[in-house]
C-alpha angles and dihedrals in degrees: 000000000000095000097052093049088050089055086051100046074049091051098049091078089132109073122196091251090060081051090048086055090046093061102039088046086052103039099048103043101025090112098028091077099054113144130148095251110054102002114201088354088104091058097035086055094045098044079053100045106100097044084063102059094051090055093044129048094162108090092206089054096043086053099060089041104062089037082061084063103039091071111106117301136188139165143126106281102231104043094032083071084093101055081053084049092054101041089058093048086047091046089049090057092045088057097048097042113050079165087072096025099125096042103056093045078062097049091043091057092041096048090053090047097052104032098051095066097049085033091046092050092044092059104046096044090054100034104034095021108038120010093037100057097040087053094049096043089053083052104044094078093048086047088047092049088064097266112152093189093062096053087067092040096093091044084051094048093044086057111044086030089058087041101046097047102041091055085051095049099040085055086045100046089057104045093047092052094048093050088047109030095075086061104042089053094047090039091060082223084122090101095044090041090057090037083058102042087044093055099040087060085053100054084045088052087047103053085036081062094052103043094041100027103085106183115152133159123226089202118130128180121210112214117215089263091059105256123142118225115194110216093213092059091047092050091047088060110059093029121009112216088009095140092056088039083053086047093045100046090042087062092041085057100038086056091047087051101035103020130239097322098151096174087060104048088042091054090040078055097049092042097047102045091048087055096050093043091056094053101047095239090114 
């Protein structure tokens, strides 16, 4: 019995103050690191840094540590606070279990991979979609009577309601991965964990395509008879959204060809959409 509760006071290497520093770090320059290459990476490794340090003395192995963490990252901010959450519980077992070490640098980078799209989707959905609008619709007729106060209620809601949420699910986040990740590494589910997450991004992305992506053609074909034949509703008919699907899955395969070279894909877009346009074609 002694024994066992020496391996779990080892274990407790991550205090509730590191976790404190995770979700300020994150919360408060999650959108100040944009950039095209590795979108929000910069501010995700640097939420987790010191955490980092802490788990790892050794500067080779902090290193690789934190370049695990610099490849590209993004996710909603708020929501996201889980997959951060998560990532510290996974590097602290990496730390503790050599035995396991290779195979959880490949979960960490799956799991990120696969949670920010369907987390991503989750919280803007909820927060932009759905909460935003309810709280400043409830606001408008007071604004509108003339109430000053009103017209700050939804700032003051965005930001106890972000700050709020992302502390709950950074703690969560953690909590939930240290209880899980012992059995997920003994269990050899790692590959189908990462293979879910993976597809269920994909199926987000997907439905994201459909509803965002607006692409339509005006094009119309008279039969001999006289008849007009709209090409959209044709197209609507055998596969509804097949011209942003199209969009969306030339892009996915420009980027598995040429790489993530977003400038290029935004100016082929703009190019190509004055050009059809133009022409009438779209």
């Amino acid at each position: 019995m002694t024994q066992d509760n020496e391996i779990i006071e080892k274990t407790e290497i991550i205090t509730k103050k590191d976790l404190n520093k995770v979700f300020l770090r994150w919360h408060f320059f999650t959108e100040t690191s944009l950039n095209f290459e590795r979108l929000q990476a910069l501010a995700f490794c640097y939420s987790i840094s010191g955490v980092l340090e802490k788990l790892y003395p050794n500067k080779k192995d902090l290193s690789e540590a934190l370049q695990r963490h610099l490849n590209m990252y993004n996710t909603q901010g708020t929501w996201g606070g889980i997959i951060n959450g998560i990532t510290v519980a996974l590097e602290e077992k990496i730390s503790q279990d050599p035995e396991h070490e290779e195979d959880s640098k490949v979960l960490v980078t799956g799991l990120k991979t696969g949670l920010m799209g369907p987390i991503a989707g989750i919280g803007d959905t909820l927060d932009f979609g759905t909460l935003r609008p309810i709280v400043i619709g409830l606001c408008v007729p007071f604004v509108m009577q003339g109430s000053i106060i009103a017209a700050f209620v939804p700032l003051i809601w965005q930001v106890v309601y972000m700050g709020t949420v992302c502390n709950i699910m950074v703690k969560e986040g953690y909590e939930k991965g240290k209880e899980s990740i012992v059995s997920i590494l003994q269990s050899g589910r790692i590959h189908k964990v990462i293979n879910g997450a993976g597809m269920f991004g994909l199926l987000m992305m997907g439905a994201l395509s459909a509803t965002y992506v607006k692409i339509t053609t005006p094009l119309t074909i008279v039969s001999e008879a006289g008849t007009e034949i709209v090409i959209q509703d044709m197209l609507d008919k055998i596969v509804p959204n097949m011209l942003p699907i199209a969009a969306v899955f030339a892009m996915y395969f420009y980027f598995t060809k040429k790489g993530p070279r977003y400038i290029q894909v935004l100016l082929y877009v703009i190019v190509l959409s004055l050009v059809f346009s133009f022409l009438g074609i779209l």
